[in-house]
C-alpha positions as CSV (number, residue, x, y, z in Angstrom):
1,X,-26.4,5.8,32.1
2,X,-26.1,2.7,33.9
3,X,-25.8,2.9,38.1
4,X,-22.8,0.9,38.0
5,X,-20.7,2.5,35.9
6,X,-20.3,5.7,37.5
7,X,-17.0,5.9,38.4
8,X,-13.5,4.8,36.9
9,X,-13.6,1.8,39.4
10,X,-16.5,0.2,38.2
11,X,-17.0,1.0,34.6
12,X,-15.5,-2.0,32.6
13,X,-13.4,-0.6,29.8
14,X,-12.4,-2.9,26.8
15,X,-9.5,-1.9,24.2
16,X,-9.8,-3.8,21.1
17,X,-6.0,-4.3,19.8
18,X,-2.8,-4.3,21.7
19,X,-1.1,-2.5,19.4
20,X,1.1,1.1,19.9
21,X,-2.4,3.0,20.7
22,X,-4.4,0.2,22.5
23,X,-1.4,-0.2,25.0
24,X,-1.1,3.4,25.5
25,X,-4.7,4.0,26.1
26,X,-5.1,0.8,28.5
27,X,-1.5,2.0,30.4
28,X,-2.6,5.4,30.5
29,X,-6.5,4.5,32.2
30,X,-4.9,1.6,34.9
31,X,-2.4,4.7,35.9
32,X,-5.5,6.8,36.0
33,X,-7.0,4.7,38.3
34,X,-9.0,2.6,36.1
35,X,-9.7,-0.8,37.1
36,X,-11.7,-2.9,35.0
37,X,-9.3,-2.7,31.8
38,X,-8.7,-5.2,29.7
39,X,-7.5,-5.4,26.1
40,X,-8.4,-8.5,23.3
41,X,-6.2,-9.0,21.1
42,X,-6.3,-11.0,17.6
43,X,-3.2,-12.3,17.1
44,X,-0.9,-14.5,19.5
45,X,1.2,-11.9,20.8
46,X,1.3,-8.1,21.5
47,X,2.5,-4.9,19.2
48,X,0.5,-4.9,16.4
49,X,2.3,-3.3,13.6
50,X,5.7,-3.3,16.2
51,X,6.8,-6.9,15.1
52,X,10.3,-7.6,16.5
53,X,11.7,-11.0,15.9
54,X,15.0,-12.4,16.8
55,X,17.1,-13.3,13.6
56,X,20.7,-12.6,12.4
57,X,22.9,-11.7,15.4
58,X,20.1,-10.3,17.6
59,X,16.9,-8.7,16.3
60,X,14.8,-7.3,13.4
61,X,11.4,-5.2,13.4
62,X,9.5,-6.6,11.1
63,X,7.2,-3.9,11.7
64,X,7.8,-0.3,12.4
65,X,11.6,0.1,12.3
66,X,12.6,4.1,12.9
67,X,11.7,6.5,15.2
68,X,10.7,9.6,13.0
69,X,12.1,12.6,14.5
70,X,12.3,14.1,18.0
71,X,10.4,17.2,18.9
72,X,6.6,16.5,19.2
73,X,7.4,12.9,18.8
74,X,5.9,10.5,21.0
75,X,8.2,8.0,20.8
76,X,11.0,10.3,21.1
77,X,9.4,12.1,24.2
78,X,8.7,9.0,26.4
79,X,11.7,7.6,26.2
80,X,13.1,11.1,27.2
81,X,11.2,11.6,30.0
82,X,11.5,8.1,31.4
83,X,15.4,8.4,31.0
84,X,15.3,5.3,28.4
85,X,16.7,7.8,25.5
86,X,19.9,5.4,25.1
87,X,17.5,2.9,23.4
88,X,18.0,5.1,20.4
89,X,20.7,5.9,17.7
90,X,21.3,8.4,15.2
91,X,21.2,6.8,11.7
92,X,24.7,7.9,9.9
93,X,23.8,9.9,6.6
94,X,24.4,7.3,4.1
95,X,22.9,9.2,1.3
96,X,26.6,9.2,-0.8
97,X,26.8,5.4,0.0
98,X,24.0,4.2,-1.4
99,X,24.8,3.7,-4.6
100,X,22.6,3.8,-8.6
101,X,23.1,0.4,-10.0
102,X,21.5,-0.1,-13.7
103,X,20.3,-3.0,-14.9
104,X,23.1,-3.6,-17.4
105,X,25.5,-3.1,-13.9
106,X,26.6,-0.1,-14.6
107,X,27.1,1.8,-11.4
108,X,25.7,5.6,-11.9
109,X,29.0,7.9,-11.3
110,X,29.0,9.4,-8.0
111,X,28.6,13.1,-9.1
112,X,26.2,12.3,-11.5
113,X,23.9,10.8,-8.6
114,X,24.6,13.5,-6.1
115,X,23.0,15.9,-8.6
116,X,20.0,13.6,-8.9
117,X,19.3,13.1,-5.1
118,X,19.6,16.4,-4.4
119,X,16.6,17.0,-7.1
120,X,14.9,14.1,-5.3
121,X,15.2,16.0,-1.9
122,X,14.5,19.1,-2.9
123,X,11.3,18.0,-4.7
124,X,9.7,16.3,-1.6
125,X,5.9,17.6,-1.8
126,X,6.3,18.0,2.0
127,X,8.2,20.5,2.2
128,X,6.4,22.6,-0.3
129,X,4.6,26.0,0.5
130,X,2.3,25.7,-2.6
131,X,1.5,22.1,-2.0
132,X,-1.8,22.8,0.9
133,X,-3.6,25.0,-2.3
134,X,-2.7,22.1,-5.1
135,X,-6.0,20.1,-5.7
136,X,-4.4,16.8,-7.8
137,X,-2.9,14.2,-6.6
138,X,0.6,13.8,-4.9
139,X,1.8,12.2,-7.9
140,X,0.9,14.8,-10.3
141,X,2.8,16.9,-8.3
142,X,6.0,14.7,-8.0
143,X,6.1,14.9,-11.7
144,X,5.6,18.7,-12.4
145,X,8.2,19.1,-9.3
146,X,10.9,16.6,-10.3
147,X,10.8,17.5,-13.9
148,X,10.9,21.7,-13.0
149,X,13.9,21.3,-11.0
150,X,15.7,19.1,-13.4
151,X,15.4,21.8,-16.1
152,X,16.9,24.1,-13.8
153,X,19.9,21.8,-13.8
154,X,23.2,24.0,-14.9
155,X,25.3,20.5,-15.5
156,X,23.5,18.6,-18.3
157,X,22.6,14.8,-16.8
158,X,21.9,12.2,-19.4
159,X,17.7,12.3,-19.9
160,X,17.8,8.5,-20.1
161,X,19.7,8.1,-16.8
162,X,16.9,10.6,-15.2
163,X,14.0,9.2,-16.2
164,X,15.1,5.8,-14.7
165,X,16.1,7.5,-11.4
166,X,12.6,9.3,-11.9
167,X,11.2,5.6,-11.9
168,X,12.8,4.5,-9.0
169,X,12.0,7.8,-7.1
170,X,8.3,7.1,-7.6
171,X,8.7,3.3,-5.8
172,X,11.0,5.2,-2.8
173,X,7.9,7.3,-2.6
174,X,5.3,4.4,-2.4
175,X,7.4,3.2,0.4
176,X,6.8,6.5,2.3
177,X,3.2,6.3,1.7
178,X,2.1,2.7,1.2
179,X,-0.1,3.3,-1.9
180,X,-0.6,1.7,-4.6
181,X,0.1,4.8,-6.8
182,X,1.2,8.0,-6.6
183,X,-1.8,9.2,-8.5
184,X,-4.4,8.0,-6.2
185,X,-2.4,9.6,-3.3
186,X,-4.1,12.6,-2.4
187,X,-1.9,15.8,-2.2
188,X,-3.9,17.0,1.0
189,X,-2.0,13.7,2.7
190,X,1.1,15.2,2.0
191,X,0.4,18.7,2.6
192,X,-1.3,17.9,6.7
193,X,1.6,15.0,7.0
194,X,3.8,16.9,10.3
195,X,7.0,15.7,9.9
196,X,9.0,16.0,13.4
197,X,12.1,17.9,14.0
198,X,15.7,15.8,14.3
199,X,16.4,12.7,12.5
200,X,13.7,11.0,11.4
201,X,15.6,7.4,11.0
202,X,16.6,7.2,14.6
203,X,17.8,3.4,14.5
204,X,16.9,0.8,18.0
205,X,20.5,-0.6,18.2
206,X,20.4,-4.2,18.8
207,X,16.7,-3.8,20.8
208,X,14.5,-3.3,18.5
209,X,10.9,-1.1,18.6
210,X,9.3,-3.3,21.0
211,X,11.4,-1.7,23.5
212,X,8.9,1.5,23.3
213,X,6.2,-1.1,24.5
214,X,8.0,-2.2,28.0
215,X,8.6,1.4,28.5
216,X,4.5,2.1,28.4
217,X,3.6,-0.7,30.1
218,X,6.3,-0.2,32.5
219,X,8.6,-3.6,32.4
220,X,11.9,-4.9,31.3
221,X,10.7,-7.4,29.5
222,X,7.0,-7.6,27.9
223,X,7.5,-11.8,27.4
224,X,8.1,-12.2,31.2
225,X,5.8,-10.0,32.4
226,X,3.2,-7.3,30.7
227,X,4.0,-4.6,33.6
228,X,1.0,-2.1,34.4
229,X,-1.5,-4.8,32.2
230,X,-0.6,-7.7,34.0
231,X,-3.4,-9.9,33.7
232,X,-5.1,-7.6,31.5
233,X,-3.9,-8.8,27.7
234,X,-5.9,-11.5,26.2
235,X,-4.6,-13.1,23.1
236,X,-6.0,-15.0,20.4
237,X,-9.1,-13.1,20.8
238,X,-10.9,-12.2,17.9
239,X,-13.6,-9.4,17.8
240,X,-17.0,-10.0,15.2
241,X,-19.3,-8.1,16.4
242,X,-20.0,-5.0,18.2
243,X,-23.4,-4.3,19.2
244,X,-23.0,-0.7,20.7
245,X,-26.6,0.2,22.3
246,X,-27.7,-3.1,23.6
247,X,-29.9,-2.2,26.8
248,X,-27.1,0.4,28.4
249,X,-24.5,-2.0,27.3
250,X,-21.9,-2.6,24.4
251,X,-22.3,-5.9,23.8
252,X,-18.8,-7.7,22.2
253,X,-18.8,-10.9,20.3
254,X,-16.1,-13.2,20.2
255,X,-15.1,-15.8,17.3
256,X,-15.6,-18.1,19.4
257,X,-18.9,-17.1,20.6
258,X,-18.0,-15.6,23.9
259,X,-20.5,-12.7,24.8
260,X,-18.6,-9.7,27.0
261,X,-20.8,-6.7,28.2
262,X,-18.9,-3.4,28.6
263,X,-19.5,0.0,29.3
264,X,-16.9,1.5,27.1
265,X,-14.9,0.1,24.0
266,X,-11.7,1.7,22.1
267,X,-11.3,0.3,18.9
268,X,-7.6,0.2,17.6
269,X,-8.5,-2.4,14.6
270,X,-6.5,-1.5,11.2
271,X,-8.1,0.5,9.1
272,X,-7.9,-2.5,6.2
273,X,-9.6,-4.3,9.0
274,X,-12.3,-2.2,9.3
275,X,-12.8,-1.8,5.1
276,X,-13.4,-5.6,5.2
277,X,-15.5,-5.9,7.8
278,X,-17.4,-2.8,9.0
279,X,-20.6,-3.3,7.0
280,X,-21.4,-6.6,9.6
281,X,-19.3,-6.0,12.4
282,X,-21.0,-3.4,13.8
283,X,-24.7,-2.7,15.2
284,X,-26.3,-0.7,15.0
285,X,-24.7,0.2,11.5
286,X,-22.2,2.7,11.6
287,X,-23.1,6.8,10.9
288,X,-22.6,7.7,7.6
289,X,-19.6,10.3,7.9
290,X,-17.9,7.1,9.8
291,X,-18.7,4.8,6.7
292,X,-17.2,7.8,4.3
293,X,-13.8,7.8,6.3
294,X,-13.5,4.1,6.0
295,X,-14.2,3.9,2.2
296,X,-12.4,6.7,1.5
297,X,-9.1,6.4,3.7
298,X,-6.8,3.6,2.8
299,X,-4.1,1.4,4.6
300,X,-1.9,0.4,2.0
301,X,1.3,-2.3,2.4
302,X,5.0,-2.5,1.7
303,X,7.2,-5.5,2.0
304,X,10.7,-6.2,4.3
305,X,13.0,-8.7,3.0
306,X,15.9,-9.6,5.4
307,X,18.8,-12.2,3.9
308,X,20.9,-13.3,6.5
309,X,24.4,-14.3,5.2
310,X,27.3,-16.5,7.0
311,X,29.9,-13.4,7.1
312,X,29.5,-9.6,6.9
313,X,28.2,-9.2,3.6
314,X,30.6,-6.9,1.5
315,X,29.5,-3.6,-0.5
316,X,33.1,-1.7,0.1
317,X,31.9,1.2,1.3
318,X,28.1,1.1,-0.1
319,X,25.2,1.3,2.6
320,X,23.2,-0.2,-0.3
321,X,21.8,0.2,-3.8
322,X,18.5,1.1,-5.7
323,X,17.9,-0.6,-8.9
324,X,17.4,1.1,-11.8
325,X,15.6,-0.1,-15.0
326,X,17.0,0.3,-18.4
327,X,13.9,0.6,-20.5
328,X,14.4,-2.9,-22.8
329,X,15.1,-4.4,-19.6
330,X,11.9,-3.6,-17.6
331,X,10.2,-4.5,-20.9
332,X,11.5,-8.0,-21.0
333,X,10.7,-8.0,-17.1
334,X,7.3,-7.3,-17.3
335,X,7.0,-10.7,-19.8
336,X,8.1,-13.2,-17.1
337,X,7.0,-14.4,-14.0
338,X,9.6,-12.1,-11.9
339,X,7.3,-9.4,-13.0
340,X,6.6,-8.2,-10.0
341,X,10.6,-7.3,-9.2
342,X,9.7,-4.6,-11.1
343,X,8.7,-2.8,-7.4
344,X,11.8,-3.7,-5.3
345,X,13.2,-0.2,-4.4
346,X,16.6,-1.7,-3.2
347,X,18.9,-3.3,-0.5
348,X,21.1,-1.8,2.2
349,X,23.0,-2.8,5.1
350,X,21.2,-3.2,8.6
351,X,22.9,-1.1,11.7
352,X,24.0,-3.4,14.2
353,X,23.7,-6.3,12.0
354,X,26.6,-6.8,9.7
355,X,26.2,-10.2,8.2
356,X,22.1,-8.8,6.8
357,X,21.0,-7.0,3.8
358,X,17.7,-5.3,3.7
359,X,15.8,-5.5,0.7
360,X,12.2,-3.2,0.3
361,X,9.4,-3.7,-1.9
362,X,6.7,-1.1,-2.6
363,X,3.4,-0.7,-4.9
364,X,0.5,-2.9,-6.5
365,X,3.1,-5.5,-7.1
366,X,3.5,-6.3,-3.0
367,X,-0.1,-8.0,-2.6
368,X,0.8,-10.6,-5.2
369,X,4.3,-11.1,-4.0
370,X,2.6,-12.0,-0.9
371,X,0.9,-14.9,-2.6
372,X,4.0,-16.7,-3.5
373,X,5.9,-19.2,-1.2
374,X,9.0,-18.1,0.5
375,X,11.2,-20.3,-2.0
376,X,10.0,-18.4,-4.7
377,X,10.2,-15.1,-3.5
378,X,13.7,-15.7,-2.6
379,X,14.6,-17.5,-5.8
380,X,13.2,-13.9,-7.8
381,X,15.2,-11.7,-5.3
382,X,18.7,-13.5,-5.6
383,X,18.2,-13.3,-9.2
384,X,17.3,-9.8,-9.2
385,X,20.5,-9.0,-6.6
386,X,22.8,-11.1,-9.2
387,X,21.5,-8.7,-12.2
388,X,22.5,-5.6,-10.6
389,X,25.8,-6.4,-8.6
390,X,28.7,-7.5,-11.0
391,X,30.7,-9.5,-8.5
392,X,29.7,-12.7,-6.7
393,X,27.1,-13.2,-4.2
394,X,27.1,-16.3,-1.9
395,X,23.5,-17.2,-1.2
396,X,21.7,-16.5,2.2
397,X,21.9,-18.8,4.6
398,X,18.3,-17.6,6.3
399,X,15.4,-15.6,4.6
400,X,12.2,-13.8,6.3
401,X,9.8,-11.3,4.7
402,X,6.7,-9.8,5.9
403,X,3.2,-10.5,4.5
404,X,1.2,-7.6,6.4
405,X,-1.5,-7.3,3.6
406,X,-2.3,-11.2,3.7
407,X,-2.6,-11.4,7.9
408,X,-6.8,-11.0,8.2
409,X,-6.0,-9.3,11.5
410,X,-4.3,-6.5,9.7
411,X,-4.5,-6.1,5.8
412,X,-1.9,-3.6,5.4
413,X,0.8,-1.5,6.5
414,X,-0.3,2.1,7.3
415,X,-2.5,4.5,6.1
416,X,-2.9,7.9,3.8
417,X,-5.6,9.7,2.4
418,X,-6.6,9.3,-1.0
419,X,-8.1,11.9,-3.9
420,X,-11.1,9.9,-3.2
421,X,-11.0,11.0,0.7
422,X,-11.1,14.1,-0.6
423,X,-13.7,14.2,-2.8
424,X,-15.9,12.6,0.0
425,X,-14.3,15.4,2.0
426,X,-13.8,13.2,4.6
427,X,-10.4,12.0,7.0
428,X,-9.1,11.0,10.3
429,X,-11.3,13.2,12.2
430,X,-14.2,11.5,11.1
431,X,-12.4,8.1,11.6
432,X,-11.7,9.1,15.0
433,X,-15.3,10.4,16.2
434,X,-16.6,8.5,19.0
435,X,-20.0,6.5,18.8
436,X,-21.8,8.3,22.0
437,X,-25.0,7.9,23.7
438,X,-27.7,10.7,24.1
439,X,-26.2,11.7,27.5
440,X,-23.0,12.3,25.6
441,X,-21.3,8.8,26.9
442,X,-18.9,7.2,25.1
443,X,-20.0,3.8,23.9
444,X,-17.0,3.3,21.0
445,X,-13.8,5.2,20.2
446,X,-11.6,4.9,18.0
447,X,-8.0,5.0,18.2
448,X,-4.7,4.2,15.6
449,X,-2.6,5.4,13.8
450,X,-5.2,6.0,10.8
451,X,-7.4,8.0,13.4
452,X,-4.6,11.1,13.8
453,X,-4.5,14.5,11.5
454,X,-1.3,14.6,11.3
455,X,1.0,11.8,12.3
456,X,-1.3,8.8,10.8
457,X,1.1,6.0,9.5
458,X,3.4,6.5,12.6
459,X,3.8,4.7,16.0
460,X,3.9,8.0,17.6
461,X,0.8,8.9,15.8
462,X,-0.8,5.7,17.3
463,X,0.1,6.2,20.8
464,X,-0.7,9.8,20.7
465,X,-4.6,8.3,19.9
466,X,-4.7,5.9,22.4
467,X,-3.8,8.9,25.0
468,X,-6.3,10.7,23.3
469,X,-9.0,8.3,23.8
470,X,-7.8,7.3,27.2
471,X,-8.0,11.2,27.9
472,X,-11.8,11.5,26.4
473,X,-12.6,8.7,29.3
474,X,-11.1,10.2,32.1
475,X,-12.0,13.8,31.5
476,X,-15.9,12.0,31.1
477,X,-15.7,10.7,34.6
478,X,-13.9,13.5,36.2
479,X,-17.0,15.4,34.6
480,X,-19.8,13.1,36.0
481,X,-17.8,13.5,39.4
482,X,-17.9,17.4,39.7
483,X,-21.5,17.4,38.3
484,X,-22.3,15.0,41.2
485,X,-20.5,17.0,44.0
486,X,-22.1,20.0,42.5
């Protein structure tokens, strides 16, 4: 071990990514009493997958949006114990309100699609006892679920009507997972998912989910000043290469060729960052039960599409709709070069922001949509609005949607574990296994929301990594110090 870095003081610590979990870990080592911390950072500003931008009549996340539940949540937690709890909202149960709009615009009667949301809730894989022993995929399991429960139905629902609920279902699904398919999902991702207690779409207000990031570092504001990492946050930073034995040393390359020599690095880069460039970035090359959660885990992407409108935008008393496909319909849809509507879920209202309309986009169809210019994608998705809603629809006066799978520094959305995982029996915990030296240092960590059991495509899941990582450091040193005193 080298002489210098024997002690939190002197050991130079470097967090790659200031997302969620690199902010958490680099806020919880400077309060440790860590001082040599610094975090690089890709991209020209801070959050990571927490994107809040102003727009509309204050601000939208762009990002991470709800806070999922309470107890043995994070998010929750922190802004509990730091008496900051009035940041949050509960969402109103809009379930009734959103209504089933066909493509033909007929609007699914209202006890007709109570019945078939209650099968949808009651068919979650989640909160199935027989869903840890079943061995196919998630979406093998939707099917078998949905279907069962349907022919339990004592009311008869038109089949036709069903199925194209079913279809929509499916999509709502993807958007819970981010994958491409239900059938590549793995049913173990389901089955170790922890779901937290209390509402799980506590809303921000009018603040948005950077605020969680001011409370970690400590500061009102994390534009005017960064709070406990003053000084510490370097942008526009770019990791290539991490050479993690190189004579006592971890030796970081920069894109621009800058050289730093640490003693200890947390990784937080994206998983779909990672898959595209593990094979070069590191040296030497990764262990092979690393390389197996890489390929095997998978960060998939869904798309945000927020309208802005000149005046409240008016759905009576709807919170939204879902689209659903008549079959000659999505046929004819599938011929054009809207094709790819085919994986919008819906659109609904945005608390504290009357005058928006949020539309959601899910599946294969999202990486292609994310090729196409902004004038085109919003060309597709008035036309798509104006074939389900049967009265007039002014158009938008501003437009913004996300393109998470096309940014290099991030290639997707969040992460799940695939049948393929499975098969290599691999998961976060390998993901998360730190690179350490023979005296049992550790060199790299890993941290993000791909590298938790249980809460992986969560902010709370990545903060709860980057205080496990931060923890692994200072329960090292606290050990070096006792053995030294011994």
């Amino acid at each position: 071990m080298p002489e210098k870095a024997t002690t939190p003081i002197t050991a130079r610590v470097l967090i790659i990514g200031a997302g969620p979990s690199g902010i958490a870990a680099a806020a919880s080592l400077v309060e440790a009493g860590f001082q040599n911390v610094s975090i690089t950072e890709a991209e020209n500003r801070i959050g990571g997958r927490i994107h809040t931008i102003s727009f509309g009549d204050n601000v939208v996340d762009m990002g991470a949006q709800w806070c999922h539940g309470e107890k043995n949540n994070a998010v929750y937690e922190t802004l509990k114990t730091t008496d900051n709890i009035d940041l949050l909202e509960h969402s109103p149960d809009n379930r009734k309100f959103v209504k089933l709009l066909r493509s033909n615009r007929e609007v699914v009667n209202d006890e007709v699609a109570d019945v078939l949301k209650t099968i949808m809730f009651e068919s979650v894989p989640s909160k199935d006892d027989n869903l840890k022993s079943y061995k196919g995929s998630a979406g093998a399991h939707y099917v078998e679920t949905f279907w069962s429960e349907y022919d339990k139905l004592s009311k008869e629902i038109d089949l036709t009507v069903a199925k194209e609920f079913f279809e929509h279902w499916k999509k709502n699904l993807l958007l819970v997972d981010s994958a491409d398919n239900l059938f590549e999902l793995a049913a173990s991702s389901k089955a170790d998912y922890w779901d937290c207690e209390g509402d799980n779409l506590l809303n921000w207000k009018d603040k948005g989910f950077r605020s969680i990031l001011n409370v970690l570092m400590k500061t009102d504001d994390y534009n005017e000043n960064l709070g406990l990492l003053k000084d510490k946050v370097k942008l526009n930073r770019k990791v290539t290469k991490i050479e993690w034995t190189h004579k006592d040393k971890i030796k970081i390359t920069l894109f621009n060729g800058k050289i730093i020599m640490v003693d200890h690095v947390i990784c937080t880069i994206p998983l779909g960052v990672l898959k595209a460039n593990y094979e070069y970035m590191f040296k030497p090359a990764l262990p092979l039960s690393k390389v197996r959660a890489i390929e095997g885990l998978k960060l998939g992407t869904v798309s945000k599409f927020f309208f802005e409108f000149e005046n409240a935008f008016q759905l009576d008393d709807w919170h939204g709709f879902v689209c659903l496909w008549l079959e000659e319909d999505l046929k004819k849809l599938r011929e054009t070069k809207f094709f790819w509507l085919e994986g919008v879920i819906g659109f609904f209202k945005v608390p504290h922001q009357p005058r928006l309309l949020q539309g959601w986009l899910a599946g294969t169809h999202v990486r292609y949509a994310e090729t196409l210019s902004e004038e085109e994608v919003l060309k597709a998705l008035m036309w798509l609005i104006r074939k389900f809603i049967s009265f007039p629809i002014p158009d938008p006066i501003d437009f913004k949607r996300t393109q998470w799978y096309s940014n290099k520094n991030f290639r997707g959305t969040y992460s799940y574990r695939t049948l393929y995982a499975d098969e290599l029996l691999t998961g976060a915990w390998d993901l998360a296994e730190p690179l350490i030296d023979s005296q049992g240092r550790p060199l790299v960590q890993f941290a993000g929301e791909a590298t938790h059991n249980h809460y992986f495509g969560t902010v709370h899941g990545a903060m709860e990594t980057g205080w496990r990582e931060a923890k692994r450091l200072i329960d090292y040193y606290q050990k070096q110090s006792e053995n030294k005193h011994a």
